[in-house]
C-alpha positions as CSV (number, residue, x, y, z in Angstrom):
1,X,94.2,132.2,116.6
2,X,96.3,131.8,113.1
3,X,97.3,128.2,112.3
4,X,100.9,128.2,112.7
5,X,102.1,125.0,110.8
6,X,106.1,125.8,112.3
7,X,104.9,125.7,115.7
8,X,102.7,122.1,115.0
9,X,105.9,120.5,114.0
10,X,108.1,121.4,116.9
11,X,104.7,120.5,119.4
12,X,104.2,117.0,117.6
13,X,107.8,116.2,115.7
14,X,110.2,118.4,118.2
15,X,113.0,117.5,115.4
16,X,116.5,117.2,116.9
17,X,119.6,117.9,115.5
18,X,121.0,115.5,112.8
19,X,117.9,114.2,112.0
20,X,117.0,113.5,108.4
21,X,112.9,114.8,107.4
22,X,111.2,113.1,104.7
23,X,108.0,114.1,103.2
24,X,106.1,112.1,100.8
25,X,103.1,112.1,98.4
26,X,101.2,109.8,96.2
27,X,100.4,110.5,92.6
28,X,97.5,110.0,90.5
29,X,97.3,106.9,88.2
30,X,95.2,106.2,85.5
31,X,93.4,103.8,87.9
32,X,93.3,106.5,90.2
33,X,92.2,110.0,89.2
34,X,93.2,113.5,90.5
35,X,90.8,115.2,92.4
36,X,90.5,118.7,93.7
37,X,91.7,117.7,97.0
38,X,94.3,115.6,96.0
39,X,95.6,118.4,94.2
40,X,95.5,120.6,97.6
41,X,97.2,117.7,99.1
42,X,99.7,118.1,97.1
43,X,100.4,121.4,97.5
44,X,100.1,121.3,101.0
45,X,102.8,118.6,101.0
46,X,104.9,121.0,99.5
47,X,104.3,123.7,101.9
48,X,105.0,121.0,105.1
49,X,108.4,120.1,103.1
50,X,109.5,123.7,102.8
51,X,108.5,124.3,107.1
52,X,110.7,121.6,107.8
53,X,113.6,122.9,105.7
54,X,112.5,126.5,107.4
55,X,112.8,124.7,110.5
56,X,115.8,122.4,110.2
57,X,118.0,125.3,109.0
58,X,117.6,126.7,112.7
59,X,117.5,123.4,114.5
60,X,120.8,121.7,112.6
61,X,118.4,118.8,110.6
62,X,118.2,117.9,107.5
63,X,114.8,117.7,104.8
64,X,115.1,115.7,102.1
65,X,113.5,116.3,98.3
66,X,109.9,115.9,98.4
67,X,109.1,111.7,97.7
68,X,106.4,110.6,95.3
69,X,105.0,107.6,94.2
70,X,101.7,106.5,92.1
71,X,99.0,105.7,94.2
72,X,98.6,102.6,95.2
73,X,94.6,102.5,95.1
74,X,94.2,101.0,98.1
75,X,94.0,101.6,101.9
76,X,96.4,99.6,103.9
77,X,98.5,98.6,101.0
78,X,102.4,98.1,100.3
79,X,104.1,100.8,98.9
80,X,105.3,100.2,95.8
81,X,109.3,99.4,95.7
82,X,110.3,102.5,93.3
83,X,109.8,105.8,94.4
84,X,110.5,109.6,93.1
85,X,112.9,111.8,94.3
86,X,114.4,115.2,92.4
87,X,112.9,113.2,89.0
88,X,115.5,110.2,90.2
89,X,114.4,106.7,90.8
90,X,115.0,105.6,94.3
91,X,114.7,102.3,96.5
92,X,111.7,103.1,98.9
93,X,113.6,101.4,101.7
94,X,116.7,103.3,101.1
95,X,114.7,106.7,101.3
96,X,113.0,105.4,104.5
97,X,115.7,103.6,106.2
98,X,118.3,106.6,106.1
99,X,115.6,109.0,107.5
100,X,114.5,109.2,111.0
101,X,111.2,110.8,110.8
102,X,108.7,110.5,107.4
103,X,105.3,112.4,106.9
104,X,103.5,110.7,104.6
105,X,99.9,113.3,102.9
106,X,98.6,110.7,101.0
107,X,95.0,110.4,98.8
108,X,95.4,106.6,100.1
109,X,96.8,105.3,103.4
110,X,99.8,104.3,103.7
111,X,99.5,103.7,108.0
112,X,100.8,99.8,107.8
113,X,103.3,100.1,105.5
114,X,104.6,102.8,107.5
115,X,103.9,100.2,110.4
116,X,106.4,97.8,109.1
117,X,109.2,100.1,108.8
118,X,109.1,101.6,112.1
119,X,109.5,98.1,113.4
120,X,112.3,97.9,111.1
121,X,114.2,100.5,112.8
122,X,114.6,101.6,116.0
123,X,115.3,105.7,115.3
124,X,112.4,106.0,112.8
125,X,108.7,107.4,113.4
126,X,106.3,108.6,110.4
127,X,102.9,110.7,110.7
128,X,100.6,109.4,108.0
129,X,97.8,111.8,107.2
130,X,95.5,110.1,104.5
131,X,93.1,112.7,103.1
132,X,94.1,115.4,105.2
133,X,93.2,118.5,104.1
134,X,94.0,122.3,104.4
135,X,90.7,122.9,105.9
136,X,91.8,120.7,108.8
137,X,94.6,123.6,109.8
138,X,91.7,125.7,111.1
139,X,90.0,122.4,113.1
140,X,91.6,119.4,114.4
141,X,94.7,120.5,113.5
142,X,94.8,123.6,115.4
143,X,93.8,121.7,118.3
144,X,95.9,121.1,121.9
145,X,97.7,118.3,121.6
146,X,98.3,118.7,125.6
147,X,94.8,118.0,126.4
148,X,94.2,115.5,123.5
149,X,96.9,113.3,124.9
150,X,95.5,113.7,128.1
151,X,91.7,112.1,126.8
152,X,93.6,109.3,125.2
153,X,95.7,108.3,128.6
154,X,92.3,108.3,130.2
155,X,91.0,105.9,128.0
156,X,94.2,104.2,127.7
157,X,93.6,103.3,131.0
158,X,89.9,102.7,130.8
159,X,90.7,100.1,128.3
160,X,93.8,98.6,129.7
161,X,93.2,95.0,131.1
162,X,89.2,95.1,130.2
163,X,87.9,91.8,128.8
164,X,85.3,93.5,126.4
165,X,83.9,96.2,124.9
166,X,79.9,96.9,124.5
167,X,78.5,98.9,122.4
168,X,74.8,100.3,121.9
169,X,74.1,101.8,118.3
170,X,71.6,104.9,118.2
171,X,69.6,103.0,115.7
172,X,69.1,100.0,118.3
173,X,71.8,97.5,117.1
174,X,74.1,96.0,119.6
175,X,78.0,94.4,119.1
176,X,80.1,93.2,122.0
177,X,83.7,93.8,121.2
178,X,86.4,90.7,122.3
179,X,89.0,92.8,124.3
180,X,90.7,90.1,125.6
181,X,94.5,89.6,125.4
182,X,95.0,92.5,123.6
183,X,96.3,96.3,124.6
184,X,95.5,99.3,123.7
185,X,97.4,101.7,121.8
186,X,97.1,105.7,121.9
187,X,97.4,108.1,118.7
188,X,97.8,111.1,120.9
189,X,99.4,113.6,118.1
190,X,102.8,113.8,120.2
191,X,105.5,112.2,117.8
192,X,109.1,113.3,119.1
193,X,112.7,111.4,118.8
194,X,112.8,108.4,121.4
195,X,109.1,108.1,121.7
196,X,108.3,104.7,123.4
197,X,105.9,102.3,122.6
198,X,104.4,103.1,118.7
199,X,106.2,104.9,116.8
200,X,103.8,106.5,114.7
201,X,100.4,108.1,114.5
202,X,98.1,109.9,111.9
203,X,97.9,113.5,111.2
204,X,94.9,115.2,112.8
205,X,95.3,112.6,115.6
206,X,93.5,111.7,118.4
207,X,92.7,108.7,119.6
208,X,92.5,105.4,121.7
209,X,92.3,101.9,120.1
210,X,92.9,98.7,120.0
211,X,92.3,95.7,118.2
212,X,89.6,93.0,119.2
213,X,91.0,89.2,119.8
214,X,91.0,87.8,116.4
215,X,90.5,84.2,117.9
216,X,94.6,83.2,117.0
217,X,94.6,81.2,120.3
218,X,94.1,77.5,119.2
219,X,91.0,76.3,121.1
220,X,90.2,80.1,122.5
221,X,87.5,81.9,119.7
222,X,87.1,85.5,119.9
223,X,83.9,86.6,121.3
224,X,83.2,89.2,119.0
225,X,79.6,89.4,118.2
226,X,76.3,91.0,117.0
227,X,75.4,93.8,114.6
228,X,77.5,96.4,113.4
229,X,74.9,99.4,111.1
230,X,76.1,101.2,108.4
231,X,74.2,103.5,106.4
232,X,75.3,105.1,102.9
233,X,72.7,108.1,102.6
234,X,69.2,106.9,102.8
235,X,70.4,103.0,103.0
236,X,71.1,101.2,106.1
237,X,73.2,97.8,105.2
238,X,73.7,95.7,108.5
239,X,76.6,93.5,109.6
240,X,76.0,90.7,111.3
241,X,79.3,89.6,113.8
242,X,80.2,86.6,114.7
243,X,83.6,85.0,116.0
244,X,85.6,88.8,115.1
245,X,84.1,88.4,111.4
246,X,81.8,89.9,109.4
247,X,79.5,86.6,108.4
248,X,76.6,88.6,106.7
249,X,75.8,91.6,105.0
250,X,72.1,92.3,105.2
251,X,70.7,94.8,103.1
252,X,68.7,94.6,100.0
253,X,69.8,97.8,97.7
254,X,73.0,98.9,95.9
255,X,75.1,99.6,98.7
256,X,74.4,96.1,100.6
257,X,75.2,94.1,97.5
258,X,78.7,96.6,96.8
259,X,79.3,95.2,100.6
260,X,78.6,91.8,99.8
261,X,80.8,91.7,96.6
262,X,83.8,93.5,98.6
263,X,83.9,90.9,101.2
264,X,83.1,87.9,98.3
265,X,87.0,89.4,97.1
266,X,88.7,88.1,99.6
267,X,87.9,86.6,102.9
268,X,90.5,88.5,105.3
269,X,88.4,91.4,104.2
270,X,86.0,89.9,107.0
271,X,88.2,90.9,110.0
272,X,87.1,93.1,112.6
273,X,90.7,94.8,112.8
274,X,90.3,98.2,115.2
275,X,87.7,99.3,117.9
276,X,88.2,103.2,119.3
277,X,87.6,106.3,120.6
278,X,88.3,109.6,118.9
279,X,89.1,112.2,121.3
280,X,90.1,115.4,119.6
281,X,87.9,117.7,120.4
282,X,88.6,120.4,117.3
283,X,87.7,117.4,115.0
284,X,84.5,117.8,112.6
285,X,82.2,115.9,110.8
286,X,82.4,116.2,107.2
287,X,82.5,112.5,106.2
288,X,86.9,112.9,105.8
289,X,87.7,109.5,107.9
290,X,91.0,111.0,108.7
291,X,89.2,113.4,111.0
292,X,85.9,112.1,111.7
293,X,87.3,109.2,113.4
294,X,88.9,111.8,115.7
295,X,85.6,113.1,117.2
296,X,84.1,109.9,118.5
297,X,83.6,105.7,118.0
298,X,84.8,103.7,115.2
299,X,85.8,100.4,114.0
300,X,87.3,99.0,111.0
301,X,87.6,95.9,109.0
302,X,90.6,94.4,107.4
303,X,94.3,94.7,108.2
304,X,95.2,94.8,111.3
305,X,98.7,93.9,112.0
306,X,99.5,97.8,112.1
307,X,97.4,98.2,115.0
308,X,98.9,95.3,117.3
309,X,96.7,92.3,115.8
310,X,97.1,89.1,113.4
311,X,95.9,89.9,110.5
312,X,98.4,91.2,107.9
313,X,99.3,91.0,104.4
314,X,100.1,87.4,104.1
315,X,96.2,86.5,105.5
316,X,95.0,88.5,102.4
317,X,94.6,86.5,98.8
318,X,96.6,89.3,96.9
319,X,98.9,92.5,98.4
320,X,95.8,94.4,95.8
321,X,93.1,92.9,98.3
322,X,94.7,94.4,101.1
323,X,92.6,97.3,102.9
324,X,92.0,98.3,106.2
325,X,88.3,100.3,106.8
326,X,87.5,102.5,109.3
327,X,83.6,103.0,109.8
328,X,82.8,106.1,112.2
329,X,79.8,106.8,114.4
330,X,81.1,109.9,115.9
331,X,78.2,113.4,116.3
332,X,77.3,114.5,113.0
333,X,77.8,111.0,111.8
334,X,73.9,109.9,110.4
335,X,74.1,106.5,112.9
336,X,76.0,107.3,116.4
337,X,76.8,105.3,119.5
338,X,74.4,105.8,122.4
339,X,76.1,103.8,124.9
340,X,79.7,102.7,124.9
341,X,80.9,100.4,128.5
342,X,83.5,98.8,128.8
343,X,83.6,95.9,130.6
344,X,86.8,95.5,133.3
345,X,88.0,93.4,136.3
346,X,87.1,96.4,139.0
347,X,83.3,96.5,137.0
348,X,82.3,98.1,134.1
349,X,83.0,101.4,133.0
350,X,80.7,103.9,130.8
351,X,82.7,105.7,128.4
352,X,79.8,107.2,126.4
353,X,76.2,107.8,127.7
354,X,73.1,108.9,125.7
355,X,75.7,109.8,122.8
356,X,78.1,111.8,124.9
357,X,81.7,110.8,126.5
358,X,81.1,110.8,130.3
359,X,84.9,110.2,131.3
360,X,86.2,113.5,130.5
């Protein structure tokens, strides 16, 4: 079947009358180059702007000039203060604040800052799609959002109430996930006016998450522990986890030290921010975070205010040490998770057995 971008945004937006559409982009700086699939973004952005004006001309809303901004480099950053619209300078909270719904197609994500102003206002949502690409129209874009809403209530509830999460690594490393006083969120790729709960989700979506007790209870540390594998190509770098942070980086080639130097920057950099489940099933591999996350485990380090945890801006050194980094073990991945259980008042609970989700 043809990807039909018109009929994604009424099954994920469903834009009411009145409403005001905003659709942004970031730009390329001198600190941070075009590439070819920035450039795609870019156009693509263009081509979601015009569907909405397509769309609100028949449904009585309104689309606003496209919205640009220079990059900000960084994952998880602030957006910067200025923004572009029609060549005009404008105030990024005025252009957010009188719109209702924002899609965001950005080289760099812009998910927490995005965060922040949904709290801000009530009758505001945003879809931020960080490295999305056109490719994804024909894979987890084109997939149905019905039945991936479904998954992520059933793990929703799986994870609901559970006091930990454990987790098995196909190349033998173990890390028990602190679940404890903490609930989980769904990214379920259904966006409309009114939604309750979180107002906003990325673009492919897809998934259940939630962030691991971060130990903010004076005289309760988080349980977090173990090893947590990584491998860039033919090097494996391994985490060691202790109290929700990352306390060593052990690995002796390039990609270990480059580890051990990003988390020397600034110590916040340490938090283990996001555990999940990626449960579109149109989602592929291809080493785009943005989707691969959506086709199995992951877990990130950083920021995690955004996701319903502690750690925010104000626990980094500088707003330019900010990031938020999602690391994914999904199939196709070169290290996956054998077993994933979760552990719950009523017993535990296998989500993922000998690499494959068993609760579906």
């Amino acid at each position: 079947m043809a990807f039909d971008l018109t009929r994604l945004l009424i099954d994920v937006f469903d834009p009411q009358p009145g409403e005001t559409v905003v659709v942004a982009c970031d730009q390329p700086t001198e600190a941070s180059p075009d590439n070819p699939a920035w450039q795609e973004r870019r156009q693509m952005a263009q081509e979601w702007r015009q569907a909405f004006a397509k769309l609100g001309a028949k449904r009585g809303f309104t689309t606003r000039p496209l919205l640009t901004f220079g990059a900000t480099g960084i994952n998880g950053a602030e957006l910067p203060r200025l923004v572009v619209m029609e060549k005009q300078p404008v105030d990024i909270e005025e252009a957010l604040l009188s719109s209702s719904l924002a899609c965001f197609m950005t080289e760099y994500s812009a998910t927490a800052a995005l965060d922040s102003f949904c709290r801000r206002k009530e009758d505001f949502r945003a879809a931020s799609c960080p490295g999305i690409e056109k490719r994804m129209e024909q894979s987890s874009l084109s997939a149905d959002y019905q039945e991936v809403a479904r998954r992520c209530r059933i793990l929703d509830e799986i994870l609901s109430g559970a006091s930990r999460l454990e987790a098995r690594f196909s190349t033998g490393e173990r890390c028990s996930f602190d679940l404890r006083f903490r609930k989980p969120e769904v990214d379920d790729g259904l966006l409309p006016r009114g939604k309750k709960g979180d107002r906003i989700i990325n673009l492919p979506s897809g998934e259940t998450f939630v962030v691991p007790y971060e130990g903010e209870k004076a005289g309760t540390p988080s349980l977090t522990a173990g090893e947590l594998p990584v491998r860039f190509g033919q090097e494996k770098v391994v985490l060691k986890v202790a109290g929700n942070r990352i306390e060593e980086v052990v690995g002796s080639g390039p990609e270990g030290a480059r580890m051990r130097e990003q988390f020397a920057v600034d110590p916040a950099r340490r938090n283990i921010a996001e555990v999940a489940f990626g449960c579109n099933d149109w989602a592929v591999v291809t080493g785009n975070v943005l989707e691969d996350e959506k086709a199995g485990f992951h877990w990130a380090y950083g920021r995690s205010d955004h996701l319903g945890g502690v750690t925010g801006v104000k626990s980094f050194l500088r707003p330019e040490t900010v990031v938020h980094q999602d690391i994914v073990y999904a199939k196709g991945n070169p290290i996956q998770v054998a077993e994933a259980t979760v552990v719950r008042p009523d017993g535990p609970k296998a989500v993922i057995r000998d690499g494959a989700y068993v609760v579906f």
